[in-house]
C-alpha positions in Angstrom: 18.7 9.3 -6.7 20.2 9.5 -3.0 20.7 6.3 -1.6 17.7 6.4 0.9 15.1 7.2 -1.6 12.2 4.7 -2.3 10.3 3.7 -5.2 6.5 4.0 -4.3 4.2 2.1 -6.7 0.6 2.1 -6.6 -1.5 -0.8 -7.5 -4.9 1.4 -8.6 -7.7 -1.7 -9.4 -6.4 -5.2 -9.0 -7.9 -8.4 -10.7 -11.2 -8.8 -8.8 -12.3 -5.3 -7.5 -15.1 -3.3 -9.0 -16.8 -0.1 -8.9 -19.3 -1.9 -6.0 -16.4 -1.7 -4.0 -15.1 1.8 -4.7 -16.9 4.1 -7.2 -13.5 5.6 -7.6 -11.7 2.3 -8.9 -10.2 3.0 -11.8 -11.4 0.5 -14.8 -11.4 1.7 -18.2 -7.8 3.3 -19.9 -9.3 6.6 -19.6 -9.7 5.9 -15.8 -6.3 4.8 -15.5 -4.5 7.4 -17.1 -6.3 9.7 -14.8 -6.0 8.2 -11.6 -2.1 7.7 -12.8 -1.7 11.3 -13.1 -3.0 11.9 -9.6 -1.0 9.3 -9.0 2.0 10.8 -9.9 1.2 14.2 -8.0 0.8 12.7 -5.0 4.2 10.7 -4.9 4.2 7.8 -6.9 7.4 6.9 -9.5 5.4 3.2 -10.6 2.3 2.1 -11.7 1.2 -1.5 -11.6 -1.3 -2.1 -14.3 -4.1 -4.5 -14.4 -6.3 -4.2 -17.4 -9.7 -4.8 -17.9 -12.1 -6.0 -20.7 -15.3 -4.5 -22.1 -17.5 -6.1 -19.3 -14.7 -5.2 -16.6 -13.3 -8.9 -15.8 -9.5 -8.9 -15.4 -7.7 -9.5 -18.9 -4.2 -10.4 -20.4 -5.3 -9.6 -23.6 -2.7 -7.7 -25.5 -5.1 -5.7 -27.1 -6.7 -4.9 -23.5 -3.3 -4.4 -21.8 -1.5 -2.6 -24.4 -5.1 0.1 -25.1 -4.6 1.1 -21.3 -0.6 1.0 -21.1 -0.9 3.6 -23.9 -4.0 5.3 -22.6 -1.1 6.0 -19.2 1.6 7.2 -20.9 -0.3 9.3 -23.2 -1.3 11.1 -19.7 1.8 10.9 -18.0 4.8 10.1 -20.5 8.2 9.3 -18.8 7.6 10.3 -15.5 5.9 7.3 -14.6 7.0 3.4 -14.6 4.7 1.7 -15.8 4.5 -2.3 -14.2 2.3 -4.9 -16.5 0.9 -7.5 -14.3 0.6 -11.2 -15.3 -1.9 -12.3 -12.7 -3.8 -15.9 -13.1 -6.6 -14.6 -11.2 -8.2 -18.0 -12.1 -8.9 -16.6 -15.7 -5.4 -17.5 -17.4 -2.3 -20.4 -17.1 1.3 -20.3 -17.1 1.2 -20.2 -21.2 -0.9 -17.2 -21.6 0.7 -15.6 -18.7 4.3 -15.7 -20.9 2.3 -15.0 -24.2 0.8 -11.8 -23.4 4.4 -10.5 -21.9 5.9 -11.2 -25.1 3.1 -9.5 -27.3 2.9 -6.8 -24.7 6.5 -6.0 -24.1 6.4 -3.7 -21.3 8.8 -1.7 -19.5 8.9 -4.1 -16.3 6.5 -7.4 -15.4 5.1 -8.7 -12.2 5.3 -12.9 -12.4 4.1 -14.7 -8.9 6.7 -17.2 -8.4 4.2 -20.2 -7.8 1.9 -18.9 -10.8 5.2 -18.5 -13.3 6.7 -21.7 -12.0 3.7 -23.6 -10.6 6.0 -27.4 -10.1 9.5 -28.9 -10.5 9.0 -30.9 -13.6 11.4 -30.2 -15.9 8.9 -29.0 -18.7 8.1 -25.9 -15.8 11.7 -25.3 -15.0 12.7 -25.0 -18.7 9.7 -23.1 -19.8 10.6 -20.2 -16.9 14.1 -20.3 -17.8 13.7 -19.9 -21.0 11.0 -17.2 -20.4 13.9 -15.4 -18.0 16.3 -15.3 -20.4 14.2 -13.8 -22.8 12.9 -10.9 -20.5 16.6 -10.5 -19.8 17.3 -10.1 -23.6 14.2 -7.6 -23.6 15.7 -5.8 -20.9 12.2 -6.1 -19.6 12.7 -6.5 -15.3 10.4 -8.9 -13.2 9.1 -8.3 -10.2 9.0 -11.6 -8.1 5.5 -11.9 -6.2 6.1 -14.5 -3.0 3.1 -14.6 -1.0 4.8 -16.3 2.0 8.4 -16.7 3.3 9.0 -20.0 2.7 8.7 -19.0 -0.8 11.9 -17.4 -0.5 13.6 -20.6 -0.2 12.0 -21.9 -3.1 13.1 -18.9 -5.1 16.8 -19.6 -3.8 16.3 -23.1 -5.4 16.0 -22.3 -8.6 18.4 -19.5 -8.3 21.1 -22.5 -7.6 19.6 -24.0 -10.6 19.7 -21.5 -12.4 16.0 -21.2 -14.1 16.5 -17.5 -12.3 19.4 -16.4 -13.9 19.1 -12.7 -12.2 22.1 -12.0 -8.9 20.2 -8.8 -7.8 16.5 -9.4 -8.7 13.6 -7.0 -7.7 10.8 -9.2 -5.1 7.3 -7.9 -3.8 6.1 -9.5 -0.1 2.8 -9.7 -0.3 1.0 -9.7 3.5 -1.9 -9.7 5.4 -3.7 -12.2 2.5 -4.9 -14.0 5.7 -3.8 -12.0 9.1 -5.7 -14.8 11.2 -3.7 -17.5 10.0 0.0 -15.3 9.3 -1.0 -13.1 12.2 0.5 -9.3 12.2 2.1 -8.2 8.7 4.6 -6.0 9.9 6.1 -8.8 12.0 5.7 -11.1 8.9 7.7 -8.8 7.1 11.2 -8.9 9.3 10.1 -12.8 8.5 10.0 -12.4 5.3 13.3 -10.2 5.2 15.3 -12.4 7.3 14.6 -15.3 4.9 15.8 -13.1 2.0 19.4 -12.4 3.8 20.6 -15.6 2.0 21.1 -13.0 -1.6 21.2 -9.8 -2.6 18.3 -8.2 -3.7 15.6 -5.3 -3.5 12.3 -5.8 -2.3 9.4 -4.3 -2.0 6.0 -4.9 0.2 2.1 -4.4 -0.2 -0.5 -5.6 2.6 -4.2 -6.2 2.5 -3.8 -5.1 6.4 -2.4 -2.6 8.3 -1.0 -0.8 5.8 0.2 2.4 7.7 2.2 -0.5 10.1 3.7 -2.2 7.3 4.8 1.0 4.9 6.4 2.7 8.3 8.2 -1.0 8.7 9.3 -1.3 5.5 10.8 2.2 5.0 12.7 1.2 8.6 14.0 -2.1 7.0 15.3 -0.6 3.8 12.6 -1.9 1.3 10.3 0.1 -1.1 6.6 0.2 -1.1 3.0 -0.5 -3.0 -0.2 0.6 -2.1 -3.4 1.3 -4.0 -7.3 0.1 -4.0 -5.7 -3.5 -5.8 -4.5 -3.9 -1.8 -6.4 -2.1 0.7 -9.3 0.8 0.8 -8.8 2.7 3.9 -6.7 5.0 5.4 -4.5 5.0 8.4 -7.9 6.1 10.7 -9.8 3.5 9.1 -11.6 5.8 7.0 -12.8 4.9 3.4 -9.4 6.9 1.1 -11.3 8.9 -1.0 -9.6 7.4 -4.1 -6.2 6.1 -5.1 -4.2 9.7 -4.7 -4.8 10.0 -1.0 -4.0 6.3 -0.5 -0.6 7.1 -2.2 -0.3 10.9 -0.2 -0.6 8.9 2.7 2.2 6.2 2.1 4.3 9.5 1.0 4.1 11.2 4.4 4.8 8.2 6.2 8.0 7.3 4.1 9.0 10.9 5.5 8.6 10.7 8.5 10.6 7.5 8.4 13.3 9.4 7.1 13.1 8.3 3.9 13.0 10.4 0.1 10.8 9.2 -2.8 12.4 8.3 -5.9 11.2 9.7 -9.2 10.3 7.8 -12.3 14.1 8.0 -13.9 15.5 6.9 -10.0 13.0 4.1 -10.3 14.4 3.1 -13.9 17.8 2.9 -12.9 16.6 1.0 -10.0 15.1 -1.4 -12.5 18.0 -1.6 -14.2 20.2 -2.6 -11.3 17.6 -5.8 -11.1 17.6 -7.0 -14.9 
């Protein structure tokens, strides 16, 4: 892995998108491991998995997460890192969320920050601490979702406190949610970057806008990058992508350009392993 490399994940379906909003969405675990694998040629070391249930609704159902996690590495083995999400997406709480990580055990977890530790009561804080320590024991790394950068200071907090008991841990700045009211996501990203200067840690970002702008600032800034159809349907020319592949082709020649190399899966692993 050189030093300037990036991990480049792609995010392929999301909680609430379906095939009315891209025939090529990928839904079933047949779908998944094929749009992974095209994934994977195109430049992408990480997959971030949301599963789906017979009638397509988002679903932390072991069964339903575990039938497509399998259904991806029967396709693609090792050479791709496979994320499992833990997304609410009004469906699931905080309970569910930590019960289907620990039936699942996958190689690396996605946990929004305000979803995983929704309060300050102490029942909150010592359910995610105790839920930390045990992904540390599982040597399973979180990604922490913040969705604005005040969030960062909230994730500092509990640092201090030490219900996040990780000193380098692996974040994803989510942007462009709602570019009226945050206003350009590149420019929210230095925001959100500056924020994080207080600790070490690796980040990555993933926009609902702009993409092109935000992947070209992020490579400049030092982070890593997601895209896929969970984020964002278009191309750089505004053009419909014709599936997940070209979204991810795209994001590759940009990270070029920027000067920057794209990590493989086992770079991506040890980058993991850096964060756990």
């Amino acid at each position: 892995m050189a030093e300037n490399d990036v991990l480049l994940m792609v995010a392929p379906n999301g909680a609430r998108r379906t095939k009315e909003d891209h025939p090529a969405l990928p839904m079933t675990p047949q779908e998944l491991a094929a749009d992974a694998a095209a994934c994977l040629e195109a430049g992408a070391a990480a997959l971030h998995l949301h599963a789906r249930d017979a009638i397509g609704a988002h679903s932390l159902r072991p069964d339903d997460l575990s039938a497509a996690i399998d259904a991806v590495r029967a396709r693609v083995g090792e050479d791709m890192v496979i994320q499992m999400t833990t997304e609410q997406a009004g469906r699931y709480d905080t309970d569910q969320q930590i019960a289907a990580v620990q039936a699942v055990k996958p190689e690396t977890v996605s946990v929004a920050l305000r979803e995983i530790v929704p309060d300050g009561t102490e029942e909150s804080l010592q359910r995610a601490a105790e839920f930390f320590q045990w992904l540390r024991e599982e040597r399973i790394t979180p990604q922490f979702i913040l969705y604005a950068p005040q969030e960062v200071a909230r994730f500092v907090w509990l640092k201090g406190l030490g219900v996040i008991p990780y000193d380098h841990p692996f974040m994803l700045f989510v942007l462009g949610r709602d570019p009226q009211r945050e206003g350009d996501p590149a420019e929210l990203l230095e925001v959100f970057v500056t924020a994080l200067n207080v600790i070490e840690a690796e980040w990555m970002a993933c926009t609902f806008a702009d993409a092109p702008a935000v992947i070209f600032k992020a490579a400049v800034l030092g982070g890593h990058v997601r895209v896929g159809f969970e984020n964002t349907l278009t191309l750089a020319d505004g053009t419909a992508a014709a599936d997940n592949a070209q979204l991810v082709a795209e994001a590759a020649d940009i990270l070029r350009q920027a000067g920057r190399g794209l990590m493989d899966a086992g770079a991506a692993r040890a980058l993991l392993a850096s964060c756990g």
